[in-house]
N, C-alpha and C positions, 0 to 999 in steps of 0.2 A: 696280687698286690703284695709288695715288698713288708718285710719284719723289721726292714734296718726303717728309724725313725726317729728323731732326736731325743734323749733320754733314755731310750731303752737300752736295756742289758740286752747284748747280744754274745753271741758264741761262735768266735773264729779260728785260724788256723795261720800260724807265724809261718811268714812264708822269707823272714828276711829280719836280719837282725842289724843293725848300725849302730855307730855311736851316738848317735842322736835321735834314736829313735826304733820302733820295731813296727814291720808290716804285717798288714794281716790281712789274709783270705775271708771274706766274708760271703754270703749267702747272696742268689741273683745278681754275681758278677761283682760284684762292691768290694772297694781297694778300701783299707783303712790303714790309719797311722796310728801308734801312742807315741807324740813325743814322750821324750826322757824329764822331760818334768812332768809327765800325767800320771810317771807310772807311782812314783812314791812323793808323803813328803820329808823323805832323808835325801842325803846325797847316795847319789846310786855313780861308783866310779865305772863301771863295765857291764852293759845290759847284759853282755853274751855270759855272765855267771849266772844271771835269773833265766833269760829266754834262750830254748834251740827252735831250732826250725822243724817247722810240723807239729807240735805242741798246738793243745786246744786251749785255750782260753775265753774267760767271760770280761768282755769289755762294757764300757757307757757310750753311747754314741754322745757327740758334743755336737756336730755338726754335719750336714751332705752338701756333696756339691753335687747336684741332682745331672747337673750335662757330663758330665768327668765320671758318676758313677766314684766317685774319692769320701772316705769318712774318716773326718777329725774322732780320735778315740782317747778312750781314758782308764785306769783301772784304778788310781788315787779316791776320782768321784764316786765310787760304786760303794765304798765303804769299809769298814772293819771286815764284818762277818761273812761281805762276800768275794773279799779280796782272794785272789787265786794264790794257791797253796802256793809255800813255799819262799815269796817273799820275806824274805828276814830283811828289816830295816835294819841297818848299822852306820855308823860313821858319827863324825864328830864337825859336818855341815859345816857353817861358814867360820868355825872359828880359826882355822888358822889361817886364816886372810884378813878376820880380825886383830889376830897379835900380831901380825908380819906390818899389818897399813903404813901407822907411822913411823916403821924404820925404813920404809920405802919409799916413801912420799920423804921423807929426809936426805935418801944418797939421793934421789931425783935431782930434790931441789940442788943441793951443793951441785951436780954434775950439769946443771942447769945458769950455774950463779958462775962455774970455773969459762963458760962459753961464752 
């Protein structure tokens, strides 16, 4: 009987790193993902400065797709104290998309009104 199980913390192995995401080798054959929103809640610009490949990690299972043997993963939901070393949160998140909005949404419009 399989360990991988919705909720649980399990412990796998990066077999693959993207920008959208990082795979992982898990136990009885099980593929899993952490999208890049599971892993923090900062902006994270480049996974491949937190994860290499072959690194062990402690993940949350979120979800299995039991015929594909595929697991949606997480290291955001597992918590503070068990978050895997090394993550440093940094960055300054959505705000410069906040101050840039309406000077954007203004050359739009004009380049929109000049058509």
């Amino acid at each position: 009987m399989s360990n991988i199980k919705v909720g649980k913390i399990v412990e796998g192995q990066i077999t693959g790193v993207t920008k959208y995401g990082v795979f992982v080798s898990l136990e009885d054959n099980y593929v899993g993902m952490i999208h890049i929103s599971e892993v923090s809640n900062k902006y994270i610009e480049d996974l491949n400065t937190i994860f290499k490949i072959g690194d062990l990690i402690k993940v949350k299972v979120l979800s299995i797709d039991e015929n594909k043997l595929q697991v949606k993963l997480s290291i955001k939901k597992i918590g503070n104290k068990n978050r895997r070393k090394g993550i440093e949160e940094k960055g300054i998140g959505f705000t410069p998309l906040k101050e840039k909005m309406n000077e954007w949404i203004e050359e739009k419009m004009l380049e929109y009104e000049k058509k």
